[in-house]
ZAMARZA-578378 format. One record per residue (C-alpha): residue number from 1; residue in one letter; x, y, z. Coordinates in steps of 0.1 Angstrom, whole numbers, plus 5000, padded with zeros to 4 digits. Layout:
<rs>
R     n   res     xx     yy     zz
R   NUM     A      X      Y      Z
...
</rs>
This chain:
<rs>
R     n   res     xx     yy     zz
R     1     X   4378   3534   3103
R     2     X   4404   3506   3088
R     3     X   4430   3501   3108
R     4     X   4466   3506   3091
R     5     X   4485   3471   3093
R     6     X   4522   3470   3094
R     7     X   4540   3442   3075
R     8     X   4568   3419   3092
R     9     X   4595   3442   3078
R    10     X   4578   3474   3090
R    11     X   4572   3461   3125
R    12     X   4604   3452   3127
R    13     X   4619   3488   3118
R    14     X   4595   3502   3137
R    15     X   4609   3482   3167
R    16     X   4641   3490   3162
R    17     X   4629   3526   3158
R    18     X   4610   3524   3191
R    19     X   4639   3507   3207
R    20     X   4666   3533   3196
R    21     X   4641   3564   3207
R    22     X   4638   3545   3246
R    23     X   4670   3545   3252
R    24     X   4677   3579   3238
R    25     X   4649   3592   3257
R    26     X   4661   3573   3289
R    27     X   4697   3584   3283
R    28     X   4683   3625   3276
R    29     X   4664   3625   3307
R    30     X   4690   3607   3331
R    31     X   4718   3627   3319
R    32     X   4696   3658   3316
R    33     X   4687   3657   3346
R    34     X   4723   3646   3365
R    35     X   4741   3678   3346
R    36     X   4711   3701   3355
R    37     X   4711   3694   3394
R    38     X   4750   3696   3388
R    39     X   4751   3725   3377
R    40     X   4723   3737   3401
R    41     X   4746   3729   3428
R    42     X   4774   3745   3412
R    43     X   4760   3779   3402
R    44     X   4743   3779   3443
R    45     X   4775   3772   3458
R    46     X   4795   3798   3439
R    47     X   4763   3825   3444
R    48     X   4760   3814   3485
R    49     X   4803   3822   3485
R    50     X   4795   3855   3468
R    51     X   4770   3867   3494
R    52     X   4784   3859   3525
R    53     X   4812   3876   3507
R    54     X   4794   3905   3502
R    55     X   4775   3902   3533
R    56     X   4805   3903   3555
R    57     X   4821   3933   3532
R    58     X   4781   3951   3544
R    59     X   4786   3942   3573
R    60     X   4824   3959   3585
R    61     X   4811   3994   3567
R    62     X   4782   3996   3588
R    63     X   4808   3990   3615
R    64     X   4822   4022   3609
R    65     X   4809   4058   3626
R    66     X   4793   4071   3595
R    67     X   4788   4040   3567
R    68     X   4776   4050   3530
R    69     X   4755   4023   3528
R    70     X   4741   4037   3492
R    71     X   4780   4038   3483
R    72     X   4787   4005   3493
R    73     X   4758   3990   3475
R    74     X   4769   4008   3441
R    75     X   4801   3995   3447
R    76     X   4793   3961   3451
R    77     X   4775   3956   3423
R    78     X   4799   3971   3399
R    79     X   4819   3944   3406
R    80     X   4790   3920   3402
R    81     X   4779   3931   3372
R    82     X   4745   3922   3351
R    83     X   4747   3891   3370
R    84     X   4733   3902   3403
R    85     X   4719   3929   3423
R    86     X   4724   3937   3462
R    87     X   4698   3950   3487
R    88     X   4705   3961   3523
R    89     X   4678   3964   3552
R    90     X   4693   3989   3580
R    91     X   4679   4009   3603
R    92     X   4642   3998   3595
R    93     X   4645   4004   3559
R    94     X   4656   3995   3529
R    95     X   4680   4009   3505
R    96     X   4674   3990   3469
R    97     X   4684   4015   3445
R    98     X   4705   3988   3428
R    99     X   4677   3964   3421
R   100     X   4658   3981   3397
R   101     X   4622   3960   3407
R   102     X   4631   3971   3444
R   103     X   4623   3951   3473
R   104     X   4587   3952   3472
R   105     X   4594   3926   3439
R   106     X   4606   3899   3458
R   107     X   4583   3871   3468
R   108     X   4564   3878   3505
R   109     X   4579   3848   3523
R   110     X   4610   3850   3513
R   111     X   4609   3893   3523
R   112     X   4588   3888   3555
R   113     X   4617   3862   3569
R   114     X   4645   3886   3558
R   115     X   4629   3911   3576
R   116     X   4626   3889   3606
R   117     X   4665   3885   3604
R   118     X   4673   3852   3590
R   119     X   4690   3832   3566
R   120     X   4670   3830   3534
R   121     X   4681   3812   3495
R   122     X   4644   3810   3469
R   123     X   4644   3806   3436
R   124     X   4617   3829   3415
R   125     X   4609   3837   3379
R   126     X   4611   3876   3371
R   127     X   4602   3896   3338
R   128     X   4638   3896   3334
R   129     X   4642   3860   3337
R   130     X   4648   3831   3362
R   131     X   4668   3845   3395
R   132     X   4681   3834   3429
R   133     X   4678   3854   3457
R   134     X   4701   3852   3494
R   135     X   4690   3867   3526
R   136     X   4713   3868   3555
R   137     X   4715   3887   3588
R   138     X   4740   3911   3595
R   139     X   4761   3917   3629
R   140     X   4753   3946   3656
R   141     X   4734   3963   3650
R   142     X   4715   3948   3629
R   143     X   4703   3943   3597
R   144     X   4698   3921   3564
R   145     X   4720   3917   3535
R   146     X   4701   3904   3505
R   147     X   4716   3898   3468
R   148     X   4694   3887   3442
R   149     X   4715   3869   3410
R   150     X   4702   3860   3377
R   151     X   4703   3824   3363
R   152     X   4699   3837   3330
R   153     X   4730   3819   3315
R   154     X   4726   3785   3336
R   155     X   4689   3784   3323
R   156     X   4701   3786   3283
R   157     X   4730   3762   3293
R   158     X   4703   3741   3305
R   159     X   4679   3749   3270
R   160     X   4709   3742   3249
R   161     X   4718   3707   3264
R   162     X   4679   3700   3263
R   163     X   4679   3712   3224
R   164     X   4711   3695   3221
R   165     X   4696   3658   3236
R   166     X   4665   3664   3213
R   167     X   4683   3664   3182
R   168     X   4702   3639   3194
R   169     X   4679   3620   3204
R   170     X   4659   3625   3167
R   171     X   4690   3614   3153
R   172     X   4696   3583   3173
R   173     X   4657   3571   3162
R   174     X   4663   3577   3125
R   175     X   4692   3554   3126
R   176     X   4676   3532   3146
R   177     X   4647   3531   3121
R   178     X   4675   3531   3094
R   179     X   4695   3498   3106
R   180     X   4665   3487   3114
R   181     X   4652   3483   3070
R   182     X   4686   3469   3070
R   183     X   4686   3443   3093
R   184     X   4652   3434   3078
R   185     X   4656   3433   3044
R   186     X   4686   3408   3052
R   187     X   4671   3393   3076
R   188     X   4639   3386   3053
R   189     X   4650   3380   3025
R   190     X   4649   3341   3021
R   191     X   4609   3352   3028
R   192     X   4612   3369   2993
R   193     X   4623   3341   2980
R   194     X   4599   3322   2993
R   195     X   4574   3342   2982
R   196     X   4584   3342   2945
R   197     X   4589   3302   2942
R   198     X   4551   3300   2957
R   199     X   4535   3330   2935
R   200     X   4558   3307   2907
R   201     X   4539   3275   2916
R   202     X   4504   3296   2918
R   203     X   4513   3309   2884
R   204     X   4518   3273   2869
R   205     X   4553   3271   2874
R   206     X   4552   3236   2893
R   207     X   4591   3235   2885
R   208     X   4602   3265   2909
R   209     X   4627   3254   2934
R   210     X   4645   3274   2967
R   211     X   4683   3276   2969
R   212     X   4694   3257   2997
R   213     X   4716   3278   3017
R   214     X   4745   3270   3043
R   215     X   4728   3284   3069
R   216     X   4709   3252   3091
R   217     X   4669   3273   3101
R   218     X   4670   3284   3066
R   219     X   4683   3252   3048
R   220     X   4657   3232   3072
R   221     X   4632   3259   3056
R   222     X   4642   3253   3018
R   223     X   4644   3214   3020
R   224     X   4606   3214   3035
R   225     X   4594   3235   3008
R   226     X   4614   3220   2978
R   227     X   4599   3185   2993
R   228     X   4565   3198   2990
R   229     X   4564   3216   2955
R   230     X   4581   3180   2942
R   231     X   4549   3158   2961
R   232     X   4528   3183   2944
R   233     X   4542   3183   2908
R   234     X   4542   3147   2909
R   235     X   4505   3147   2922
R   236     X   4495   3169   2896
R   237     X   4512   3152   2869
R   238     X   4499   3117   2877
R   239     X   4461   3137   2881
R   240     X   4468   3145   2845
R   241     X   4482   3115   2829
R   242     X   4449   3100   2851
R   243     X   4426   3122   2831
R   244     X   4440   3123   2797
R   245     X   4441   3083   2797
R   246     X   4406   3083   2810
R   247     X   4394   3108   2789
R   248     X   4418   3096   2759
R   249     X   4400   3059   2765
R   250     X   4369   3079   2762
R   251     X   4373   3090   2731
R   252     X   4369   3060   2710
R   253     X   4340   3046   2721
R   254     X   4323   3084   2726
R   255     X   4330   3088   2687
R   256     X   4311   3058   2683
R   257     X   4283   3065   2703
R   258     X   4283   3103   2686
R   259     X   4284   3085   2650
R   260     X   4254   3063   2658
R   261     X   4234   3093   2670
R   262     X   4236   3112   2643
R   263     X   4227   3081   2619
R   264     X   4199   3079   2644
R   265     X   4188   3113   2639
R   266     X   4188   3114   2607
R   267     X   4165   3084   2605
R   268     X   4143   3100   2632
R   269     X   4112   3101   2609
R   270     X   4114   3066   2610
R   271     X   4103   3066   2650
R   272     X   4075   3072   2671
R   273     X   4074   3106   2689
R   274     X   4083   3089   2721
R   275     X   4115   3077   2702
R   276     X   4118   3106   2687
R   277     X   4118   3122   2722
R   278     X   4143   3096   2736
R   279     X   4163   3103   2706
R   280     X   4168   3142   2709
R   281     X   4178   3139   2752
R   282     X   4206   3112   2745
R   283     X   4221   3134   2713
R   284     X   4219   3162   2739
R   285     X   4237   3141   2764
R   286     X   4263   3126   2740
R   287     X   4269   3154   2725
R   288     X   4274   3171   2758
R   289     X   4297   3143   2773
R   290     X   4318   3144   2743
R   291     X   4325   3180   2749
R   292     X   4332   3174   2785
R   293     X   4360   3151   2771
R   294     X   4376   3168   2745
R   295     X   4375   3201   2778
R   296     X   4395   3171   2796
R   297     X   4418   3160   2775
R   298     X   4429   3200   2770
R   299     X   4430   3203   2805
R   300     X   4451   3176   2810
R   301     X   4474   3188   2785
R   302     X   4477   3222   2800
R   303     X   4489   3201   2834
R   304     X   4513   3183   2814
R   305     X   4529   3213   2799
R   306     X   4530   3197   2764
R   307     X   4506   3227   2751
R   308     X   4518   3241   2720
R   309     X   4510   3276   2707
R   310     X   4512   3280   2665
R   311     X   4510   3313   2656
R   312     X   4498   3331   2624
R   313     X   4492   3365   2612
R   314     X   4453   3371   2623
R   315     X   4427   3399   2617
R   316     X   4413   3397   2653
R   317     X   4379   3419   2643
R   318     X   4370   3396   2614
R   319     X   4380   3362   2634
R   320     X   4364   3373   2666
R   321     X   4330   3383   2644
R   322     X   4328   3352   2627
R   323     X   4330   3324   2655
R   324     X   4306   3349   2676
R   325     X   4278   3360   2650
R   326     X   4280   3317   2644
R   327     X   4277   3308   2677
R   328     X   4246   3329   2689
R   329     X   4225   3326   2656
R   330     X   4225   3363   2650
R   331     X   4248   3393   2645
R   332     X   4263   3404   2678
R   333     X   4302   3421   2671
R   334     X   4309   3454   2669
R   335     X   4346   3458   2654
R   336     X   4359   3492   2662
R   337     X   4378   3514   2639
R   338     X   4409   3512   2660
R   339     X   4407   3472   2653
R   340     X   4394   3467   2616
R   341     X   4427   3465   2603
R   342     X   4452   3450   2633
R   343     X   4468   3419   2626
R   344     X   4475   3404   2654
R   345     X   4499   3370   2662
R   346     X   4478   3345   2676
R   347     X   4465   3311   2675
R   348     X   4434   3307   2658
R   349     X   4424   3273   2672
R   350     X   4428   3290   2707
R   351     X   4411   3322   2699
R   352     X   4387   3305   2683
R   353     X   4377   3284   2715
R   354     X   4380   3317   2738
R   355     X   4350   3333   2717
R   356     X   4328   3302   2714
R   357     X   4330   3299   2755
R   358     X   4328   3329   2766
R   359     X   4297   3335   2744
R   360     X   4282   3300   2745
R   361     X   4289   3310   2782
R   362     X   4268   3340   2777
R   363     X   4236   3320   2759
R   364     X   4236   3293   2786
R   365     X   4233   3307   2821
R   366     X   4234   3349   2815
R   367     X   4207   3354   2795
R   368     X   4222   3359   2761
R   369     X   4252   3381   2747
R   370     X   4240   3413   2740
R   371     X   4273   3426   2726
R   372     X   4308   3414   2716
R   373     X   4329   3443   2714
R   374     X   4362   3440   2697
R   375     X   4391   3475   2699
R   376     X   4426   3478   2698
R   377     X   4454   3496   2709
R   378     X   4490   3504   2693
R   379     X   4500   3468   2710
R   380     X   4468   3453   2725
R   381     X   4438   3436   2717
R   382     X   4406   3442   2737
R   383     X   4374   3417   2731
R   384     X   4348   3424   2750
R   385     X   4314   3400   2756
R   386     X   4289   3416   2776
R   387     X   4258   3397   2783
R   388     X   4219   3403   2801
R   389     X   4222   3379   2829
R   390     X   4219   3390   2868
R   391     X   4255   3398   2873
R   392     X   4286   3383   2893
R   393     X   4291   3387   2929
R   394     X   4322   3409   2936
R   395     X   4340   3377   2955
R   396     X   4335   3352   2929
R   397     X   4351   3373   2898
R   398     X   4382   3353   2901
R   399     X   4367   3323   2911
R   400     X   4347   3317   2880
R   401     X   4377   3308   2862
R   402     X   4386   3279   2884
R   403     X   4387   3244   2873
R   404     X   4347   3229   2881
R   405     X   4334   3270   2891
R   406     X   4295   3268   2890
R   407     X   4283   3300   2903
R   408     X   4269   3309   2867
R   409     X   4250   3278   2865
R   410     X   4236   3280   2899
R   411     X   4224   3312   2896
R   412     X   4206   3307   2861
R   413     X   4195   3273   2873
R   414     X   4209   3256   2841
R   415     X   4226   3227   2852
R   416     X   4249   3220   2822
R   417     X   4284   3216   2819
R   418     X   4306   3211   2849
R   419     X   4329   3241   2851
R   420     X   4358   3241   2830
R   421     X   4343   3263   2799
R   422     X   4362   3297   2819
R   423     X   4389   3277   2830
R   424     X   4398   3268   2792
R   425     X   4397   3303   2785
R   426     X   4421   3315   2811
R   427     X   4446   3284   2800
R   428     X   4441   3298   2764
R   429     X   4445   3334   2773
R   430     X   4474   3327   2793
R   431     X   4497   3314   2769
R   432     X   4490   3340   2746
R   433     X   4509   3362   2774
R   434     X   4471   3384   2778
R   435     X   4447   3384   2808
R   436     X   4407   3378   2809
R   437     X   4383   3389   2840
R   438     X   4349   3401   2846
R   439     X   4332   3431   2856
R   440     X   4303   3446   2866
R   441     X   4279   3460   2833
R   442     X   4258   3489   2833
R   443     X   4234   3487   2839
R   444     X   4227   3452   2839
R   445     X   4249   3423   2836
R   446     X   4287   3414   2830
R   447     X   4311   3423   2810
R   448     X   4342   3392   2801
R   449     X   4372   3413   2791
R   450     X   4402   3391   2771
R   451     X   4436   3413   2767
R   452     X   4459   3399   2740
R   453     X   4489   3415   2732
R   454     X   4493   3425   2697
R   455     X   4526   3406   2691
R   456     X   4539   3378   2709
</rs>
């Protein structure tokens, strides 16, 4: 099971969300539980006052020659009303015609020690609700008073100021959660801009600078990183000016060496086989190197910025079919109808040298192109070259099109060209504003997609 991850900004919400419910919870529960045994206290004092009231009222009428204890009782809890109900024990029995559950309700303790003559208080749940009863002895000649009063209202008091701290409390987190994406967002958001200016620089943007604020930690912050991006502009522009001189110097004398091959070649009948043989590895080798330059010297260009793009009206279909049919020896592009007749803006140098990569790509190390497949959109340009070969690992996808990527000669066991055919295509497709990847093809294979918008 994957484990959900929380980012800086969420843990610090949630913090402040946890931190807002703690104390709300600590302040429910201390306060809940201060007013409760308050009120406890309260409601017991002014019940105990009431029965000894009451008891001492019982107690004078059975005084008396001839006392209506029945009488008495109805009396008495007239003027108590709903909220309790007296009970008398005289003369061995008891007379509990005002407590409708009678005496044989109330919990055996609590009526075995009233029987025994003394001075009672237990609280007890009833059908009717939560109650309280009082037991307490009565003067010569005998007998037990006993009043039984409901806690009905002090127990919803109770449930209301227990609703009341919930909601509260509910509340209290949300804000807490609430100030908390606040503080964050301010609080983070020199990381935002930190994270633009490096997704800039990752994007090729070696110019993207922070904005150094008043404020020292963050100030400290924005001088570190605009230090760094500057180091590694100017690193990367000398690399460049260090391969396009090299490569630039290369030129001259690698046109001379290309020139005399081919007047060697086309004087090879004059040679031995074993010249002959000599003669066909160092064309293969010159002509190689020279390509290796001219993929430097573009390279280095693309460092240096000074890349130009000349556009021009272009049938896409027609372009893409011609440099791809050429470069495999045989008919591989299907043009769909949706793309026979766009025009696209593009440059056709560029577009040119995307095809002839990507499938001389294809020939190479995957086996040959068994399809180049060109469609179109209202506003975009798909081409499509799908070759045979055994497929690209899921985590090297996006690595292929890095500067000196491998993986494809490795695994077909060619050993040509060092790695920058795919990284020319990406540079190319790039500054046509479009994207290029590889997928997975069924059922064998991969498939190089290259998205160009339609107009620039």
């Amino acid at each position: 099971m994957r484990r959900l991850r929380l980012g800086l900004r969420g843990r610090v919400s949630a913090a402040f969300a946890v931190g807002a419910l703690g104390v709300s919870v600590l302040l429910a529960v201390t306060t809940y539980g201060i007013a409760s045994s308050y009120l406890l206290d309260q409601r017991y004092t002014t019940v105990l006052r009431q029965a000894v009231f009451n008891a001492r009222a019982v107690d004078d009428a059975l005084a008396t020659t001839r006392p209506a204890v029945a009488d008495l009782l109805e009396q008495l809890d007239a003027s108590g009303g709903e909220s309790s109900s007296p009970l008398v024990r005289y003369g061995g029995r008891w007379f509990d015609g005002q407590f409708p559950r009678g005496h044989r309700s109330l919990p055996a303790g609590f009526l075995a020690a009233a029987e025994a003559g003394d001075a009672v208080q237990q609280r007890f749940e009833t059908p009717a609700g939560l109650v309280v009863a009082i037991a307490l002895p009565l003067g010569p000649p005998g007998g037990t008073y006993v009043e039984v009063f409901s806690l009905r209202e002090l127990d919803q008091t109770l449930t209301t100021l227990a609703v009341t701290f919930i909601g509260t409390g509910t509340m209290t987190t949300a804000l807490g959660l609430l100030l908390g994406l606040w503080a964050s967002r301010r609080t983070l958001r020199p990381l935002s801009s930190v994270t633009a200016a490096a997704g800039a620089i990752a994007d090729g943007d070696l110019g993207a600078r922070l904005e150094v604020r008043r404020d020292p930690d963050l100030a400290a912050i924005a001088t570190a990183f605009n230090r760094t991006a500057g180091r590694l502009q100017a690193r990367v522009a000398s690399d460049a000016r260090f391969a396009g001189n090299v490569s630039h110097e290369l030129r001259s004398p690698l046109t001379t060496m290309v020139n005399a091959v081919e007047v060697l070649t086309g004087r090879a009948d004059q040679l031995d086989p074993e010249g002959r043989e000599v003669l066909e590895l160092l064309a293969d080798d010159v002509h190689r190197f020279a390509q290796m330059v001219e993929d430097l010297l573009e390279i280095s260009r693309f460092d240096a910025g000074v890349v130009r793009v000349r556009r021009e009206p272009t049938n896409v279909g027609e372009l893409v079919a011609m440099v791809a049919d050429r470069c495999a020896g045989r008919p591989v592009t299907e043009v769909g109808p949706n793309a026979e007749e766009v025009v696209s803006w593009v440059d056709r140098r560029r577009l040119e040298r995307v095809v002839e990569n990507l499938v001389h790509n294809a020939e190479s190390h995957a086996g040959g192109v068994t399809r180049v497949l060109v469609t179109a959109t209202a506003d975009t340009v798909f081409v499509n070259v799908e070759d045979r070969g055994p497929g690209i690992p899921d985590g090297e996808q996006e690595r292929i099109f890095e500067r000196f990527s491998r993986a494809e000669a490795h695994r077909s066991g060619n050993p040509e060209g060092v790695g920058l055919g795919l990284a020319l295509v990406f540079e190319h497709v790039r500054l046509h504003g479009g994207r290029v990847w590889a997928e997975r093809n069924s059922p064998r294979g991969t498939r190089f997609v290259v998205e160009i918008p339609v107009q620039p």
